[in-house]
C-alpha positions in Angstrom: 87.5 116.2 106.8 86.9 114.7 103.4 86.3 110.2 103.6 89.3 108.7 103.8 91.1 111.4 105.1 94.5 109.6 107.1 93.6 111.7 110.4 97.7 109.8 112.2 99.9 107.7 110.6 103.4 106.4 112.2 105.1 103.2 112.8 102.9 101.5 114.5 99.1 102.2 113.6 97.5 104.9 111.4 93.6 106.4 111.8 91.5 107.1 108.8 88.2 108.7 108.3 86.3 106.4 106.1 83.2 108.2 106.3 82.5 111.8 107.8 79.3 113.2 108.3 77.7 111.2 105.7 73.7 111.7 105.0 72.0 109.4 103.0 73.3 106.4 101.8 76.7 106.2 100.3 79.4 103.7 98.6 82.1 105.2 100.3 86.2 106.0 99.1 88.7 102.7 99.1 91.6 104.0 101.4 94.7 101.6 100.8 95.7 99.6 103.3 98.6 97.4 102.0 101.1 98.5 104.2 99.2 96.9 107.6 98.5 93.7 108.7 95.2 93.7 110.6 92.9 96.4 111.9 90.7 97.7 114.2 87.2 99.8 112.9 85.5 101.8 115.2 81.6 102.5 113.8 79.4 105.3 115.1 76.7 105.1 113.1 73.2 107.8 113.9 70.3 106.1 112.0 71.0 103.5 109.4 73.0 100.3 108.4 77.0 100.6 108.1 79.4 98.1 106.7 82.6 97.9 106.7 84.0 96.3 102.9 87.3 95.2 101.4 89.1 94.4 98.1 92.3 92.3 97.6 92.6 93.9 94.0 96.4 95.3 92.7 95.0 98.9 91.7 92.3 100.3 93.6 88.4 99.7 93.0 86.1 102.2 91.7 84.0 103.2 94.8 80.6 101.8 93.4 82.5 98.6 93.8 81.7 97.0 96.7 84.4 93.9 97.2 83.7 91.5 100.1 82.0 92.6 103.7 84.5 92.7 106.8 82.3 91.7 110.0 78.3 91.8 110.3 76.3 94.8 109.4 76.2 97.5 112.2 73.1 99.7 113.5 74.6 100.9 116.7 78.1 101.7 117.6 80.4 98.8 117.6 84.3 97.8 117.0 85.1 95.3 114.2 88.7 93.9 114.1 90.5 91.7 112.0 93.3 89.9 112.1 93.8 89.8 108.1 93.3 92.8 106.5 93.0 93.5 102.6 94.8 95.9 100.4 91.8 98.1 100.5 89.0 98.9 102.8 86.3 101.6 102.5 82.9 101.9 104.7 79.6 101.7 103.1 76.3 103.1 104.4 73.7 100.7 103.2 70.4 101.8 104.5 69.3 105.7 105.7 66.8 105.6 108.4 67.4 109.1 109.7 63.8 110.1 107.8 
């Protein structure tokens, strides 16, 4: 499955893949998300530092752009919500400390 790959989408929720099997560090893909109001990320993250990024802009970012952070960076797995969510969101992985 390629990042940002909609895994479910219907009326009432969709599921994305913002980052599969990643190694290394990585800027991520922006998926739009303009047609939801709020979210819920769940982060499984091996070895490293994930965050979870967003961009209010019209068109959508080039990935090396990085926007605002969503929530604290995450080591461990962990669920981030957020009652107001922006036009785009993509995950980042930061920091590799898989050796």
């Amino acid at each position: 499955m390629a990042n940002g790959d909609q895994i479910q989408v219907n009326k009432l929720f969709a599921i994305f893949a913002l980052l599969d099997a990643e190694t290394g560090t990585t800027d991520g893909v922006w998926v739009d998300t303009g047609l939801f109001e709020r979210a819920s990320f769940h982060l499984e993250i091996g070895a490293g530092t994930l965050q979870i990024r967003g961009s209010n802009n019209p068109t959508k970012p080039a990935d090396n752009t990085h926007g605002f952070q969503i929530g604290a960076d995450k080591t461990a797995t962990a669920e981030i919500g957020t009652s107001i969510l922006p036009r785009w969101v993509k995950a980042r992985v930061t920091v590799d400390t898989s050796g």
